[in-house]
N, C-alpha and C positions, 0 to 999 in steps of 0.2 A: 391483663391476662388472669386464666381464673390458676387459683393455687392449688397447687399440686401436678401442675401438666404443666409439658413444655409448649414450645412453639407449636410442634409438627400435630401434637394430638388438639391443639386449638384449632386449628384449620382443617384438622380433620372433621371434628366434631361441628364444625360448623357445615359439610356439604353433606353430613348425614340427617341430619336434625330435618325432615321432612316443611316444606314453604306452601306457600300456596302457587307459586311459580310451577311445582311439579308438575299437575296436571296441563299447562300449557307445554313442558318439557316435551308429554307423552304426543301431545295432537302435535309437535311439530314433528317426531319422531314418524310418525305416522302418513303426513305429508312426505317429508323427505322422502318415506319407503315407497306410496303409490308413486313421486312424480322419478323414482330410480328404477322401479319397474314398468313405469310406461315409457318410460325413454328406452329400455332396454327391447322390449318388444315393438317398440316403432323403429326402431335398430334394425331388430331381426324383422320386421315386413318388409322395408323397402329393401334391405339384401337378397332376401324371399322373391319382392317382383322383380329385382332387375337381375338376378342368375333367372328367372324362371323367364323375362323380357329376350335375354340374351341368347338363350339355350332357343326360343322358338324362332329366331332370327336367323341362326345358325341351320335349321332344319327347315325352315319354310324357303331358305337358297341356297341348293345346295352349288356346290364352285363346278363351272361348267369343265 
């Protein structure tokens, strides 16, 4: 332990002190965010075609 710090400011000091790991932090940050917005918008198409599937099913017969 270095002297004059306790525990809590050693392991603090230690996730601030800049790695070379960072820059891979950032590109997986980065991943994460495109593959949560295409999942999110491939979400919203197929609910997109199957309300829009559903709705022309509904009007192309109509109940005798």
């Amino acid at each position: 332990m270095e002297l004059g710090k306790g525990p809590v400011e050693v392991v603090a000091s230690g996730f601030l002190v800049p790695f070379p790991a960072q820059p891979l932090a950032v590109e997986l940050a980065a991943v994460a965010t495109v593959l949560g917005l295409s999942g999110l918008c491939c979400v919203l198409a197929v609910l997109a075609a199957v309300l829009a599937a559903a709705r022309i099913k509904a009007v192309a017969m109509p109940r005798a």
